[in-house]
C-alpha positions as CSV (number, residue, x, y, z in Angstrom):
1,X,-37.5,-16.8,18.5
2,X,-33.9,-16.5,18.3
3,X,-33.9,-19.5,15.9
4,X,-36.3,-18.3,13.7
5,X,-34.5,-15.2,12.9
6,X,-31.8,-17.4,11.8
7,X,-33.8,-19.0,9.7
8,X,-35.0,-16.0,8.5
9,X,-31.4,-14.7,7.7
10,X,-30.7,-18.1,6.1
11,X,-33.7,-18.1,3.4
12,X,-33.3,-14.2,2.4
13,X,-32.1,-13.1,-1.1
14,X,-30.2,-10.5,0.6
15,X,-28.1,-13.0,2.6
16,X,-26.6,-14.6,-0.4
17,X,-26.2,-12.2,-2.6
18,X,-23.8,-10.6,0.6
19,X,-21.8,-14.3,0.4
20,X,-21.3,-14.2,-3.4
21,X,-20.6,-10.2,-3.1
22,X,-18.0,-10.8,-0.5
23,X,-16.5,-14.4,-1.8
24,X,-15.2,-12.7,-5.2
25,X,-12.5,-11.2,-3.6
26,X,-11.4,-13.8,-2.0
27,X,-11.8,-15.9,-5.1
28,X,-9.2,-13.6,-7.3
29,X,-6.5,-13.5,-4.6
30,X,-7.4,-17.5,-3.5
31,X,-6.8,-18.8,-6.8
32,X,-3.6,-16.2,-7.4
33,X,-2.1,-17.5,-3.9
34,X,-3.4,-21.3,-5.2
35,X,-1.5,-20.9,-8.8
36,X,2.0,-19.5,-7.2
37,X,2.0,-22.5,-4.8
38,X,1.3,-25.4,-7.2
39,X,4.0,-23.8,-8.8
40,X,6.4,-24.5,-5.6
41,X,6.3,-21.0,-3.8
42,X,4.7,-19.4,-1.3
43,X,3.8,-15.3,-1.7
44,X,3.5,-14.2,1.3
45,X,3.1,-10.6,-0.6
46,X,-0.5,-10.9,-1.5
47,X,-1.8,-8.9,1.5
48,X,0.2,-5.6,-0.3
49,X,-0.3,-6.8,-3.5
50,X,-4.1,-6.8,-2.8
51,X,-3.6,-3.2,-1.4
52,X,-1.4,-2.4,-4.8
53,X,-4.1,-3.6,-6.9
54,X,-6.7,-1.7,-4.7
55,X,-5.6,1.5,-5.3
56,X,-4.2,0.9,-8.8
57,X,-7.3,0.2,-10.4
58,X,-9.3,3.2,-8.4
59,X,-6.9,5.9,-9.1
60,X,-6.8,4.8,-13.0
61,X,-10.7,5.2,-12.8
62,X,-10.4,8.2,-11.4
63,X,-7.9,9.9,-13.5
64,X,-10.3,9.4,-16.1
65,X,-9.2,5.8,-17.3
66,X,-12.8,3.6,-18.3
67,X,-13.4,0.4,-15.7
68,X,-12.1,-2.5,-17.5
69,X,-8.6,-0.1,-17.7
70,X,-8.4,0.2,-14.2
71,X,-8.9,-3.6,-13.7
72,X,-5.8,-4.1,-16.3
73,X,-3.9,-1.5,-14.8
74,X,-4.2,-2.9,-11.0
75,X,-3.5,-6.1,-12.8
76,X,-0.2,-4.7,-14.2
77,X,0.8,-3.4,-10.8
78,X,0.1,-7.0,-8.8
79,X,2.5,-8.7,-11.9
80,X,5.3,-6.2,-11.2
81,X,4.9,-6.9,-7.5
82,X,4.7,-10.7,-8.3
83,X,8.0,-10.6,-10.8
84,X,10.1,-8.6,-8.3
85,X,8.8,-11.5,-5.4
86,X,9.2,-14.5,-8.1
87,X,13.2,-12.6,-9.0
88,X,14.3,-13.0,-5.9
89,X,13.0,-15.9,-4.4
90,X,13.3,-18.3,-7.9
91,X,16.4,-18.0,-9.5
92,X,18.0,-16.0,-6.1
93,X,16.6,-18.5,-3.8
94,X,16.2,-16.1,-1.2
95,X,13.5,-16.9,2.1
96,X,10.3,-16.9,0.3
97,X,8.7,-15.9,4.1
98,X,11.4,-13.0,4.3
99,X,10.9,-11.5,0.3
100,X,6.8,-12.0,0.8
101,X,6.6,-10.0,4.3
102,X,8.8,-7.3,2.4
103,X,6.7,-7.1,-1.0
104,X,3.6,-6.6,1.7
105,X,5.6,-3.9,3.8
106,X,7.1,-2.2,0.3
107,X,3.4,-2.6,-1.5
108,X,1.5,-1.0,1.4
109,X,4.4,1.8,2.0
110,X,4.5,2.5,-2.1
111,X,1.0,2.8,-2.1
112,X,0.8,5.4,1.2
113,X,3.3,7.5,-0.7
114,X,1.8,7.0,-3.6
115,X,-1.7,8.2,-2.2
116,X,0.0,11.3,-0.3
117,X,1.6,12.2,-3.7
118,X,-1.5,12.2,-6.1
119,X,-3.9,13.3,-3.0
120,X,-1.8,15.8,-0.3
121,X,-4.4,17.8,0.8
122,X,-7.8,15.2,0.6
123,X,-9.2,14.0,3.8
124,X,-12.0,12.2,2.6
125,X,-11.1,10.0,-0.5
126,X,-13.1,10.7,-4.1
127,X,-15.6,8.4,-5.3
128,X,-15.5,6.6,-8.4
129,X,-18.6,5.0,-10.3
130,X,-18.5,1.3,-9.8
131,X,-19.3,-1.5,-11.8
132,X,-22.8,-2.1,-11.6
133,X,-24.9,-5.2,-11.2
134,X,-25.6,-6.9,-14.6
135,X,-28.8,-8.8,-14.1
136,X,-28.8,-11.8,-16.7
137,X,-32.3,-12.1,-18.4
138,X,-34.6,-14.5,-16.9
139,X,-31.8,-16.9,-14.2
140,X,-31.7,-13.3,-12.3
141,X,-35.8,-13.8,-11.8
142,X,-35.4,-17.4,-9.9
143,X,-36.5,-17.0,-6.6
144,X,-33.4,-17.0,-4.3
145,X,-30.6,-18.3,-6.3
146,X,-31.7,-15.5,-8.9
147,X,-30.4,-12.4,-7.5
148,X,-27.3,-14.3,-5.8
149,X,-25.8,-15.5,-9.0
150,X,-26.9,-13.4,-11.7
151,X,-27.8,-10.0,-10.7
152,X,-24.1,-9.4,-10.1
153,X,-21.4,-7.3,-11.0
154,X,-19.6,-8.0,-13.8
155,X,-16.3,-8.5,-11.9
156,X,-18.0,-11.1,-9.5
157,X,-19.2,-13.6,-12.9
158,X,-15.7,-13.0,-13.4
159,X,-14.0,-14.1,-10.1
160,X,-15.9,-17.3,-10.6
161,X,-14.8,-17.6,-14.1
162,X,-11.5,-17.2,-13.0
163,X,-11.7,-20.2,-10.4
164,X,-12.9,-22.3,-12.9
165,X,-10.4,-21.8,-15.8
166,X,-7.2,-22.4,-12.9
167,X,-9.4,-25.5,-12.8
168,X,-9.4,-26.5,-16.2
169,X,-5.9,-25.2,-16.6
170,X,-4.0,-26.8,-14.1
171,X,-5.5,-30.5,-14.9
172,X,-6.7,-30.2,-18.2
173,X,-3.7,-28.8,-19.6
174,X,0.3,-30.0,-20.4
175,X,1.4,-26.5,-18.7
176,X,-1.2,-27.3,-16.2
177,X,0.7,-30.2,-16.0
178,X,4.4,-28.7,-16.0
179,X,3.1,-26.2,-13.1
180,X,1.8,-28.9,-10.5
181,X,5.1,-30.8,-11.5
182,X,7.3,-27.3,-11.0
183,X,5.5,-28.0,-7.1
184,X,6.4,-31.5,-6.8
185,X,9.4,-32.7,-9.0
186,X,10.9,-30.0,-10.0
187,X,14.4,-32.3,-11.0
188,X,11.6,-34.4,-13.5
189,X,10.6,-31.1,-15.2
190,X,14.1,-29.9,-16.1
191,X,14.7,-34.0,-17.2
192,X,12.0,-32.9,-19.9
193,X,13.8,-29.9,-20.8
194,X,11.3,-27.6,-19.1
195,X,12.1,-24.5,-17.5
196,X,11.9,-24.8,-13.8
197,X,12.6,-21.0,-13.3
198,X,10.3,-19.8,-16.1
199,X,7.3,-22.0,-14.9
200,X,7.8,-20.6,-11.4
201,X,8.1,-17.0,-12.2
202,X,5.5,-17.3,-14.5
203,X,3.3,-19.0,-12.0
204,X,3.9,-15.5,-9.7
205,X,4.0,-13.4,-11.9
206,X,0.0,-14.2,-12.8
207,X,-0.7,-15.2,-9.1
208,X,0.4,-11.7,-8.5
209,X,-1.6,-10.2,-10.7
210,X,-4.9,-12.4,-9.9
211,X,-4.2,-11.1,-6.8
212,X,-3.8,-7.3,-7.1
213,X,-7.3,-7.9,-9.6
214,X,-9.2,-9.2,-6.2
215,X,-7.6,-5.9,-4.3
216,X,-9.1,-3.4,-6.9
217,X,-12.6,-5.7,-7.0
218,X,-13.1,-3.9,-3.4
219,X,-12.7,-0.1,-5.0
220,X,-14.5,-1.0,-8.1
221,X,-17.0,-3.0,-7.6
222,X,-17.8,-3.6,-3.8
223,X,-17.2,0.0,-2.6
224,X,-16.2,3.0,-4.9
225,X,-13.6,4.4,-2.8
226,X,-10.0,3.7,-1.2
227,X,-9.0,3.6,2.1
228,X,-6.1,1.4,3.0
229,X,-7.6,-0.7,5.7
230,X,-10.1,-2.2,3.0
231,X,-8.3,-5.2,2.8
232,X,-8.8,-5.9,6.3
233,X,-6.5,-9.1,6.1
234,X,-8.5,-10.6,3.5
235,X,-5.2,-12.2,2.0
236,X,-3.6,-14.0,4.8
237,X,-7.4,-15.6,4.7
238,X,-6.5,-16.2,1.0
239,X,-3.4,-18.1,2.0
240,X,-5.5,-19.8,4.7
241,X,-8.3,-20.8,2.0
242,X,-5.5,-22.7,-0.5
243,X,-4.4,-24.9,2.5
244,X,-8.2,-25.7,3.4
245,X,-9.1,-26.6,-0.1
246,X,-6.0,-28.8,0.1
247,X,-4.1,-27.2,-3.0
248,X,-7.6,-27.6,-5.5
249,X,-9.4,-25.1,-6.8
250,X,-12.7,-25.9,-6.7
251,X,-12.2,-27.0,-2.5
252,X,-10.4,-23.4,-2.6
253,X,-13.5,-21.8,-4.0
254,X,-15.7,-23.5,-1.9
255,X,-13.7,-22.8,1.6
256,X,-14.2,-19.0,0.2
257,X,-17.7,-19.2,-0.2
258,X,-17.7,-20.4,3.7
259,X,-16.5,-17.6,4.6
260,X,-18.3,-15.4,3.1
261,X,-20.9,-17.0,4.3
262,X,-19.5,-16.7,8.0
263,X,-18.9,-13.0,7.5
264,X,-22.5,-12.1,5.6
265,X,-23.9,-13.9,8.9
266,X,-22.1,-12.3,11.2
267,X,-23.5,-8.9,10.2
268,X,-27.0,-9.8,10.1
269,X,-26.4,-11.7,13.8
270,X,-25.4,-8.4,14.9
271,X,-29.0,-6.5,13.9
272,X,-31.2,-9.3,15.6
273,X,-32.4,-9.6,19.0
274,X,-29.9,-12.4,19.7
275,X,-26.9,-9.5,19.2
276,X,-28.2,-7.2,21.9
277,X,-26.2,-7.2,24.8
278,X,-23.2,-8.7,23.1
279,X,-19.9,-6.8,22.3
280,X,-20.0,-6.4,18.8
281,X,-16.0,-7.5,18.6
282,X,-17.0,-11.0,19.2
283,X,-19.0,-11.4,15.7
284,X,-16.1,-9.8,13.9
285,X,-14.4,-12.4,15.4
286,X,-16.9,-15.3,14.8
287,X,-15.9,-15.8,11.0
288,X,-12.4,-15.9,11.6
289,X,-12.9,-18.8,14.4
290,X,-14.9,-20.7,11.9
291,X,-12.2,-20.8,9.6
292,X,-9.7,-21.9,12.0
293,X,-11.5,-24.6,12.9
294,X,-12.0,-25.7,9.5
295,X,-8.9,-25.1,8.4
296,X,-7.6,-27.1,11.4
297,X,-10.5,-30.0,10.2
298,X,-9.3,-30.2,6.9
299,X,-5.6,-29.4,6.8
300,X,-5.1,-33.0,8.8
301,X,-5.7,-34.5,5.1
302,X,-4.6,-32.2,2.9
303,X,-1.1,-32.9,1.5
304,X,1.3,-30.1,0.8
305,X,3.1,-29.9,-2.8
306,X,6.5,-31.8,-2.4
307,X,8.5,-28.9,-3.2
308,X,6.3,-26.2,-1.8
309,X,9.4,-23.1,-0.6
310,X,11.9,-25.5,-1.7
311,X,14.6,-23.5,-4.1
312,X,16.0,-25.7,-7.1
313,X,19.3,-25.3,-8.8
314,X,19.6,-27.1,-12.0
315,X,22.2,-29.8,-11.4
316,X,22.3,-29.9,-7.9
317,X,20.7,-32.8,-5.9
């Protein structure tokens, strides 16, 4: 019995559109996260900035701003997040752990006050009108796959968009190129008269605002509300999901797709005759332990940018 209700949660529709629904996120803030470390650095900010870009994008929507506006706008606040990170730990070379625990602390705070300020007297937080699913002719028909990939929000074909042009960028491209080479060598990319320091703040600055755009995908496209413990810890997974898919994108993707496929599970594990009985903390738990253990599988051979959190002076050695 119990394994046929597995099963059953396995083959259903609803299942997988959950796992796409709750990888595009994940996707946004992965490949952000992904982009600033090729790039040599490590944001530890991305857990604010994905708060930042949560609220951003909602409150823009609700002050009367279109959809797409709010996106750009939460994307605008994640890149002024990401330049005041990539200022003071690129050409400053301050502790890139220190600066990205205090752009998470300083995002999350900003936003609380920022909340308080445009909201004092609301208890329950206004509702927006999300994006809403955009069914492609015909694909969205196929049995299955159908509704997962292509009876979804506009935002989600996005997120995978996104996670295939980082793809194409980083190894298709010379500033693809210059980027991974920012991460490994930096001295060889200022012996080709590159910019280490522009390529790295750049490489923040967008991560940043990937990021904040994977923050405000939760209030505008998953939920249409704000409430500050939406992220839920969603970007130290993020951080998590670059080390399992070793530093690639499309492993990255994959490892996000996991576990959103651990967490979509989870829920329906709880509503089935195999959850009675059990306390309901040890399925919230469940995903998060099946990451571990993959990340611990797969980190073993995954190798680490040469120059990931390593500062560079020009001229010095």
């Amino acid at each position: 019995m119990a394994m046929t209700e597995i099963v059953d949660i396995l083959l259903s529709a609803s299942f997988w559109v959950a796992v796409v629904r709750i990888a595009s996120p994940l996707l946004f803030a992965t490949m952000g996260e992904l982009i600033c470390e090729r790039a040599g650095v490590l944001n530890l900010g991305i857990e604010g900035i994905m708060v930042v870009g949560a609220f951003a994008g909602w409150i823009a929507v609700w002050s009367g701003a279109d959809l797409w506006t709010g996106v750009a706008v939460a994307m605008l606040a994640g890149m002024a997040f990401g330049l005041l990170h990539g200022v003071l730990t690129v050409p400053f070379g301050l502790s890139q752990h220190v600066v990205g625990l205090g752009i998470t602390l300083l995002a999350t705070s900003a936003t609380y006050f920022a909340y308080r300020l445009a909201l004092p007297r609301v208890t329950t937080p206004p509702k927006i009108d999300p994006f809403a699913p955009l069914p492609v002719p015909l694909l969205s028909e196929i049995p299955l796959v159908g509704p997962a990939l292509f009876a979804q929000t506009p935002l989600t074909y996005l997120a995978f968009a996104c996670a295939a042009l980082v793809s194409l960028v980083l190894y298709r491209t010379p500033l693809g190129l210059a980027l991974r080479a920012a991460g490994e060598n930096p001295a060889a990319v200022a012996a080709q008269g590159l910019s280490v320091t522009g390529l790295r703040l750049g490489a923040v600055v967008v991560g940043s605002g990937l990021m904040a755009v994977g923050g405000a995908f939760l209030t505008m496209s998953a939920f249409n509300s704000f409430f500050f413990e939406m992220v839920n810890g969603r970007g130290w997974i993020c951080i998590a999901l670059v080390v399992f898919g070793a530093w690639r994108p499309g492993k990255a993707a994959l490892g996000a797709l996991l576990f959103a496929a651990f967490d979509a599970f989870q829920i329906r594990l709880q509503q089935t005759a195999i959850g009675a009985g059990i306390p309901y903390q040890i399925f919230l738990m469940l995903p998060f332990l099946l990451s571990i253990l993959a990340l611990i599988l797969m980190s073993r051979r995954a190798e680490v940018p040469a120059a990931l959190m390593v500062p560079f002076n020009k001229g010095e050695r």
